[in-house]
Jmol script that loads the backbone (N, CA, C; Angstrom):
load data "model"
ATOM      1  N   UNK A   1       7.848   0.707  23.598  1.00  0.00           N
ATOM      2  CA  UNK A   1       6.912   1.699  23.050  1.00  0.00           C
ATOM      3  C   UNK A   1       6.067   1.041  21.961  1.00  0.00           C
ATOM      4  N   UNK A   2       4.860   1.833  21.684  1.00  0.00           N
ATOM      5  CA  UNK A   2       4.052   1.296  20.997  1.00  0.00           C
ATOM      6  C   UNK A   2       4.470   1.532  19.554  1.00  0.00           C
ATOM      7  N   UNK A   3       4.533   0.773  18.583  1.00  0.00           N
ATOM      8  CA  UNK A   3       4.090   0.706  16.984  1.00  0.00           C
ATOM      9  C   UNK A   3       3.222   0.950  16.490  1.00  0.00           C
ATOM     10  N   UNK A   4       2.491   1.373  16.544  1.00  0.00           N
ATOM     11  CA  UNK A   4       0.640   0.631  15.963  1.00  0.00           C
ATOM     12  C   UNK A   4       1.194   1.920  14.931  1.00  0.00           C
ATOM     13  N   UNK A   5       1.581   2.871  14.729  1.00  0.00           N
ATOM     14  CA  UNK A   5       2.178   3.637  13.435  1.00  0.00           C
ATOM     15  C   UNK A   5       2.512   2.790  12.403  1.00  0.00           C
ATOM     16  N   UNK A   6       3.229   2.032  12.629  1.00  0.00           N
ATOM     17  CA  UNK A   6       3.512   1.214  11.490  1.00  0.00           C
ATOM     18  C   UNK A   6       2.250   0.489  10.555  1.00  0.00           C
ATOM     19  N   UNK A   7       1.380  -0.131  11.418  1.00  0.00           N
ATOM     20  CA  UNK A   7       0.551  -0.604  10.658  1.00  0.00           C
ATOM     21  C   UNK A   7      -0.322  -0.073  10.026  1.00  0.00           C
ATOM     22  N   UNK A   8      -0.631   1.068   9.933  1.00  0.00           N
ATOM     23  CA  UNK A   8      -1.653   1.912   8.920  1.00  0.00           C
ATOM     24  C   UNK A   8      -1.062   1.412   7.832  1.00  0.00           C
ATOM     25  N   UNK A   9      -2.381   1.371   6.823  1.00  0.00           N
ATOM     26  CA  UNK A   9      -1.990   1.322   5.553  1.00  0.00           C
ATOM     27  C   UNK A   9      -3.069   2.089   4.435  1.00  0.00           C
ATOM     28  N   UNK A  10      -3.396   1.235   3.483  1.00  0.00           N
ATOM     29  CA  UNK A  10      -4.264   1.638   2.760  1.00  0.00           C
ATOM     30  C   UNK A  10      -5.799   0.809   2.787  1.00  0.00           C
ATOM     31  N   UNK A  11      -5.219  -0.531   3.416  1.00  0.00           N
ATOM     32  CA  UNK A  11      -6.829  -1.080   3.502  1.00  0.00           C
ATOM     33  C   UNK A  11      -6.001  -2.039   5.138  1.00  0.00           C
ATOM     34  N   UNK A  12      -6.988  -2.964   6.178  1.00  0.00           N
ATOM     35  CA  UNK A  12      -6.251  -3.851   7.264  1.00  0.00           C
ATOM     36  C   UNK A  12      -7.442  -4.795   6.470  1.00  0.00           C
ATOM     37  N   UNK A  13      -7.332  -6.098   6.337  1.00  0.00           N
ATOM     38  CA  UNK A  13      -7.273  -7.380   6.736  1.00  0.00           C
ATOM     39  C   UNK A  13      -7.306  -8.445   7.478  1.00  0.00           C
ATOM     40  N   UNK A  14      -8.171  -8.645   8.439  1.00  0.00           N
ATOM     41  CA  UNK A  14      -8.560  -9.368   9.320  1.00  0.00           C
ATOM     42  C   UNK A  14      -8.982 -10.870   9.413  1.00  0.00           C
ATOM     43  N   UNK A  15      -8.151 -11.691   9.960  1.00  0.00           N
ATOM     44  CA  UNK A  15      -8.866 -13.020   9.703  1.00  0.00           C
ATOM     45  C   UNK A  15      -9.339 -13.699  11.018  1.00  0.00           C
ATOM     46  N   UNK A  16     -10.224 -14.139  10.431  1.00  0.00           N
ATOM     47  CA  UNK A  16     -11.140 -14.519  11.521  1.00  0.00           C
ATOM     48  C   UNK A  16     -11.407 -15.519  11.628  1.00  0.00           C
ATOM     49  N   UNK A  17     -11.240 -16.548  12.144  1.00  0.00           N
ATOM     50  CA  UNK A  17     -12.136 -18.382  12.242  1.00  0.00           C
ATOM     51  C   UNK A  17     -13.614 -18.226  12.734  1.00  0.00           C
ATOM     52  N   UNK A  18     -14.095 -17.197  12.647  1.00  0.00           N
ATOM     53  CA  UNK A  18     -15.689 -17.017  12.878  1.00  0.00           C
ATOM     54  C   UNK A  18     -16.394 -17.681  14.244  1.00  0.00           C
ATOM     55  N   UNK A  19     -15.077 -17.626  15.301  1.00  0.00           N
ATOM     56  CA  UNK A  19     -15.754 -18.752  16.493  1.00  0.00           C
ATOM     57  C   UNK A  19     -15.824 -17.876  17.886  1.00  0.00           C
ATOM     58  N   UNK A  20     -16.455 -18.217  19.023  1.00  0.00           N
ATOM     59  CA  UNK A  20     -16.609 -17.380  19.836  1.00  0.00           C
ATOM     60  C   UNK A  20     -15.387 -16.631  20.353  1.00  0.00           C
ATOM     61  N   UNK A  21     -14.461 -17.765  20.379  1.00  0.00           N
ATOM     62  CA  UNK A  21     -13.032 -17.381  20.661  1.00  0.00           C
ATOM     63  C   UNK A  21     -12.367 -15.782  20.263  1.00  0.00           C
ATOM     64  N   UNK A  22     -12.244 -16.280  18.631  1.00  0.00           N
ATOM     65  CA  UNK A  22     -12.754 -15.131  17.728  1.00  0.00           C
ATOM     66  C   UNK A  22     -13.027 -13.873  18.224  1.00  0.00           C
ATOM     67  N   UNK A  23     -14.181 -14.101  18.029  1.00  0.00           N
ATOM     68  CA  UNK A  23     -14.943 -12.774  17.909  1.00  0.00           C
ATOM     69  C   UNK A  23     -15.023 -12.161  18.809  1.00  0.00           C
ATOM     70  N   UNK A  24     -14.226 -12.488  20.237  1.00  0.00           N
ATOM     71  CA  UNK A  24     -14.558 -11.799  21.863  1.00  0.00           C
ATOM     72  C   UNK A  24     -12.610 -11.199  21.667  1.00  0.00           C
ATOM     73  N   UNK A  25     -11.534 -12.154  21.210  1.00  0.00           N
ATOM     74  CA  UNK A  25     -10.738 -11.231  20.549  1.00  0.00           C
ATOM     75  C   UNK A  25     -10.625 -10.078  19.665  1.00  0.00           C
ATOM     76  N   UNK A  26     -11.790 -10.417  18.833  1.00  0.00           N
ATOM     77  CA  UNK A  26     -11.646  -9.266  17.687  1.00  0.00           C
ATOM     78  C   UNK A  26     -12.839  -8.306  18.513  1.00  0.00           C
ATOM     79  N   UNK A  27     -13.639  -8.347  19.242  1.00  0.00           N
ATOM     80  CA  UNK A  27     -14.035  -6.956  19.604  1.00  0.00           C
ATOM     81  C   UNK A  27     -13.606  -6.407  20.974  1.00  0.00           C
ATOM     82  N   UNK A  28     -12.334  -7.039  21.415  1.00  0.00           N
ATOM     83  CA  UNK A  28     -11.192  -6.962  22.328  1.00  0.00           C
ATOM     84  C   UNK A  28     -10.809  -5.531  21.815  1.00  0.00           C
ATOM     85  N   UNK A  29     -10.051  -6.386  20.687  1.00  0.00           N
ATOM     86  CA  UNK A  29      -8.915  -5.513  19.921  1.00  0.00           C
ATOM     87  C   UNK A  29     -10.129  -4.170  19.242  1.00  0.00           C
ATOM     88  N   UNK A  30     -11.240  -3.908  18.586  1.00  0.00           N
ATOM     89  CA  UNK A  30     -11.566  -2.990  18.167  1.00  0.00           C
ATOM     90  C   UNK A  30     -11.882  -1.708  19.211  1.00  0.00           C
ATOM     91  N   UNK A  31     -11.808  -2.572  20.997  1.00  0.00           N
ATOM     92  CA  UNK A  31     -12.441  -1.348  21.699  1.00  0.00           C
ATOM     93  C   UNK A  31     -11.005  -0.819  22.148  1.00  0.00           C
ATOM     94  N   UNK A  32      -9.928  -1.384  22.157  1.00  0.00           N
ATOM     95  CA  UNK A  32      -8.516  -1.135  22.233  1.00  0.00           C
ATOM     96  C   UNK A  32      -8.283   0.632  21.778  1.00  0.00           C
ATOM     97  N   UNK A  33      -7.524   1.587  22.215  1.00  0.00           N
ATOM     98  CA  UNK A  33      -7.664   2.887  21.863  1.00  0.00           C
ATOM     99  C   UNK A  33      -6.480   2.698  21.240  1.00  0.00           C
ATOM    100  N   UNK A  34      -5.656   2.015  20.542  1.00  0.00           N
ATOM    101  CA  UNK A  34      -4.234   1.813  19.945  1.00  0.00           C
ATOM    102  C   UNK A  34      -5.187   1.748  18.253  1.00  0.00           C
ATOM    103  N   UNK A  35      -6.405   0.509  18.318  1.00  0.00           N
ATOM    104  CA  UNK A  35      -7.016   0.463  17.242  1.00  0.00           C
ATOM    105  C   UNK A  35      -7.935   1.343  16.718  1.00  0.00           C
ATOM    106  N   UNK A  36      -7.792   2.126  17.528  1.00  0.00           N
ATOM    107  CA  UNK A  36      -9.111   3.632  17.275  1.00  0.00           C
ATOM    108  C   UNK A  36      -7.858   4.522  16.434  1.00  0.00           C
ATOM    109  N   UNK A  37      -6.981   4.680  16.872  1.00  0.00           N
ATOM    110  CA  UNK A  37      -5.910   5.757  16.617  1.00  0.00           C
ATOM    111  C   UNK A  37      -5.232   4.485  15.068  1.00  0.00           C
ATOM    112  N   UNK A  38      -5.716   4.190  14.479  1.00  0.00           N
ATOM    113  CA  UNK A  38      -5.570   3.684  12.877  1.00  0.00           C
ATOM    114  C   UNK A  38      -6.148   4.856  12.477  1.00  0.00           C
ATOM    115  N   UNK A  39      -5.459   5.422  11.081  1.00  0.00           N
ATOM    116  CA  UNK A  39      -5.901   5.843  10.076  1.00  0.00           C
ATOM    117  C   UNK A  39      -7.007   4.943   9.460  1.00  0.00           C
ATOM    118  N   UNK A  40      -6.326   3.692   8.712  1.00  0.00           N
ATOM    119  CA  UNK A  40      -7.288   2.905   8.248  1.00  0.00           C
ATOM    120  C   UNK A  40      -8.567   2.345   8.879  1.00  0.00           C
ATOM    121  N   UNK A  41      -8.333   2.334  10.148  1.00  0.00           N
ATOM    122  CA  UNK A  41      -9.573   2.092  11.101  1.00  0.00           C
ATOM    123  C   UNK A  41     -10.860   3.219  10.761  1.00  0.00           C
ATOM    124  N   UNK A  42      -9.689   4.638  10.965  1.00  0.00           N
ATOM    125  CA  UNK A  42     -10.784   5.674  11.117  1.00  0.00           C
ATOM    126  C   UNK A  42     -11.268   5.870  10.100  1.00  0.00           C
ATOM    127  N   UNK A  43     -11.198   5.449   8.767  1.00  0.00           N
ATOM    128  CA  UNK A  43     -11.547   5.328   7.296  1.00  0.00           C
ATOM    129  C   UNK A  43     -12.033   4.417   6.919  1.00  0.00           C
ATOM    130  N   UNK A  44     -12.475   3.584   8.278  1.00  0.00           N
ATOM    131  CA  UNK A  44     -13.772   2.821   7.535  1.00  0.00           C
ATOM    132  C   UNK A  44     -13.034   1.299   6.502  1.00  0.00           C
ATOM    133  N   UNK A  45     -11.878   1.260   6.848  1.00  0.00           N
ATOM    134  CA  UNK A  45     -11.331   0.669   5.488  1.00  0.00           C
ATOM    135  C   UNK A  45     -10.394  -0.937   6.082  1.00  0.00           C
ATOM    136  N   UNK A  46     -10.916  -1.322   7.434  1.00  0.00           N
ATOM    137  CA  UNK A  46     -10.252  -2.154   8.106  1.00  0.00           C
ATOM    138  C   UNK A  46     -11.551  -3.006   7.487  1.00  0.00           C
ATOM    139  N   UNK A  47     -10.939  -5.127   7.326  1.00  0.00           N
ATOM    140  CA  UNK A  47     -12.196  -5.601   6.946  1.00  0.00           C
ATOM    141  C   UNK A  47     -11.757  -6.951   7.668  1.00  0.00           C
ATOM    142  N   UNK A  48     -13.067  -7.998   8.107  1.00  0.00           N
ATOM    143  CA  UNK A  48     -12.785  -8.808   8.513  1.00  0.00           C
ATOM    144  C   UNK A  48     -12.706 -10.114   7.270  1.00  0.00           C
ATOM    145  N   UNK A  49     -12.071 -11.243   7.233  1.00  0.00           N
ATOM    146  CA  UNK A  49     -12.033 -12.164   6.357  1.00  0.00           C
ATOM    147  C   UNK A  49     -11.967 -13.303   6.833  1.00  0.00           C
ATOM    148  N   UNK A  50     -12.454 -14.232   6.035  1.00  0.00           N
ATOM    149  CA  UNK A  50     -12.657 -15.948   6.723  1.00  0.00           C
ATOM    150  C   UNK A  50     -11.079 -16.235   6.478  1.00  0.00           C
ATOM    151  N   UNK A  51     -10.594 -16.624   7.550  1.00  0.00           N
ATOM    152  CA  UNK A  51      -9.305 -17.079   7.530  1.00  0.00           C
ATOM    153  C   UNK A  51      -9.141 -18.431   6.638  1.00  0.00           C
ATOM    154  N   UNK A  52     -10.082 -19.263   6.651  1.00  0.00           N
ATOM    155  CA  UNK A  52     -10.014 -20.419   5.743  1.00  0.00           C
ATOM    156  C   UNK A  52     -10.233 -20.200   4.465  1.00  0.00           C
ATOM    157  N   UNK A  53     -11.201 -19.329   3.906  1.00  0.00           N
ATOM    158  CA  UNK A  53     -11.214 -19.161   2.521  1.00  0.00           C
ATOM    159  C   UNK A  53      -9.656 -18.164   2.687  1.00  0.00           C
ATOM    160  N   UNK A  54      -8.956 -17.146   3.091  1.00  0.00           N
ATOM    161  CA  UNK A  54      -7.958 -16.239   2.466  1.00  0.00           C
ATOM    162  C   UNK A  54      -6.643 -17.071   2.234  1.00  0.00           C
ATOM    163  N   UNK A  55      -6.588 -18.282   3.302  1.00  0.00           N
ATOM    164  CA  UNK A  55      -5.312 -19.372   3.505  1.00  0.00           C
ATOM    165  C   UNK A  55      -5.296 -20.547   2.500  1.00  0.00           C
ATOM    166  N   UNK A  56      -7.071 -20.968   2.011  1.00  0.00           N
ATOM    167  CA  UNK A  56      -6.740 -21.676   0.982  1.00  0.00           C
ATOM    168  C   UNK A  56      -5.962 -21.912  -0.503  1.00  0.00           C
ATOM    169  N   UNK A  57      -5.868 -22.970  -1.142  1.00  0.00           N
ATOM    170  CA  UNK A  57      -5.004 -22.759  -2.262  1.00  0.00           C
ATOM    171  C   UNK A  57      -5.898 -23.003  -3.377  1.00  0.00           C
ATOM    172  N   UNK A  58      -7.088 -23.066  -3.589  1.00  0.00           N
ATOM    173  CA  UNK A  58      -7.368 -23.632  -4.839  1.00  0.00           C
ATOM    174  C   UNK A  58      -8.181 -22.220  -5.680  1.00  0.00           C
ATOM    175  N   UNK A  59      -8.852 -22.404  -6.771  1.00  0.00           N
ATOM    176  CA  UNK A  59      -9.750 -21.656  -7.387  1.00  0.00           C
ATOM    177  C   UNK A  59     -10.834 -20.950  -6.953  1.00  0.00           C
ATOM    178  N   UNK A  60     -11.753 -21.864  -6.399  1.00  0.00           N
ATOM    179  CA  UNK A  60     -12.722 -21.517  -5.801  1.00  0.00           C
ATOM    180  C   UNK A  60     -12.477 -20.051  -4.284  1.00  0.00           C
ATOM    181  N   UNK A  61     -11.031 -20.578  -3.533  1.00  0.00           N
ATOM    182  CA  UNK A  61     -11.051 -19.670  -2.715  1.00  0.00           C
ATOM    183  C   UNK A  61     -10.318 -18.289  -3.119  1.00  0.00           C
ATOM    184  N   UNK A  62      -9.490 -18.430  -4.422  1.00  0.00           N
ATOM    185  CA  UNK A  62      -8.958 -17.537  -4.942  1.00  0.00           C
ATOM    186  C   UNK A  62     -10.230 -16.426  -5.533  1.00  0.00           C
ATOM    187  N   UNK A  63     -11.261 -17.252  -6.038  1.00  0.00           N
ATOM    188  CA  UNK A  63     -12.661 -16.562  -6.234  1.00  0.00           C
ATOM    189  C   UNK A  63     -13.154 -15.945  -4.821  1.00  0.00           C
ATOM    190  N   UNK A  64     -12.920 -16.300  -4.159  1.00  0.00           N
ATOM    191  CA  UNK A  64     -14.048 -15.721  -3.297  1.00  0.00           C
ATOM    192  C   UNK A  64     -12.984 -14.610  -2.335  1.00  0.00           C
ATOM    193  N   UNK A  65     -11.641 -14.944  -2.458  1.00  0.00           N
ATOM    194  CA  UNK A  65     -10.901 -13.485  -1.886  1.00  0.00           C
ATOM    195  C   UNK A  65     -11.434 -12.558  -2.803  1.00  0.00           C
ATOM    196  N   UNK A  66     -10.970 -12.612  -3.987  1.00  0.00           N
ATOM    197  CA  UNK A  66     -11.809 -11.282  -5.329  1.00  0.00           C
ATOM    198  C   UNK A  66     -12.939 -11.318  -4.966  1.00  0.00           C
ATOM    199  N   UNK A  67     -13.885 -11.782  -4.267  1.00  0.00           N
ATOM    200  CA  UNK A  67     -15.080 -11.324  -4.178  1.00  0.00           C
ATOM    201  C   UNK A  67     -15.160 -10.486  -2.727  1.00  0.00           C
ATOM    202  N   UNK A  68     -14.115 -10.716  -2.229  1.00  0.00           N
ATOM    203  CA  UNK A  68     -14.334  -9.843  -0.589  1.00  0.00           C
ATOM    204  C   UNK A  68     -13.318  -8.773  -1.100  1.00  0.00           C
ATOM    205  N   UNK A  69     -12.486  -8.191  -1.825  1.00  0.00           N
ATOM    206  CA  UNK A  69     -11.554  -7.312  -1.851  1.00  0.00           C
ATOM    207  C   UNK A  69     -12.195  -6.405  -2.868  1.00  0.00           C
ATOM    208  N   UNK A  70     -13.723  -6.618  -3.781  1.00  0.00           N
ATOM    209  CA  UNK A  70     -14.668  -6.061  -4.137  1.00  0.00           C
ATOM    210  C   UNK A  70     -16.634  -5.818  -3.590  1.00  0.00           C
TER     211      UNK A  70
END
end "model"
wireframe off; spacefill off
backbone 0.3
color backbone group
């Protein structure tokens, strides 16, 4: 049986390598009716993120998550 209950939250998080690969997955998964039936989906409040800046370790990418989570 399906989960997708579980994953609602208050904001989703998406990472993305920005490549065709990518992006034919991620608008896979958004036409998916499991991802329609999110709360957080339906609130507008799901976001996509550069997987390389959110995985990095230094300053600069720690800056630029605070700049996508505002």
């Amino acid at each position: 049986a399906e989960m997708i209950h579980l994953m609602d939250g208050d904001g989703l998080f998406l990472f993305s390598s920005r490549n065709q690969e990518a992006n034919r997955i991620l608008k896979q998964l958004q036409n998916s009716p499991l991802w329609k039936q999110l709360k957080v989906v339906q609130q507008n409040r799901a976001y996509i993120v550069d997987h390389s800046t959110w995985r990095s370790r230094n300053i600069l990418a720690a800056n630029r998550v605070i700049d996508d989570l505002f």
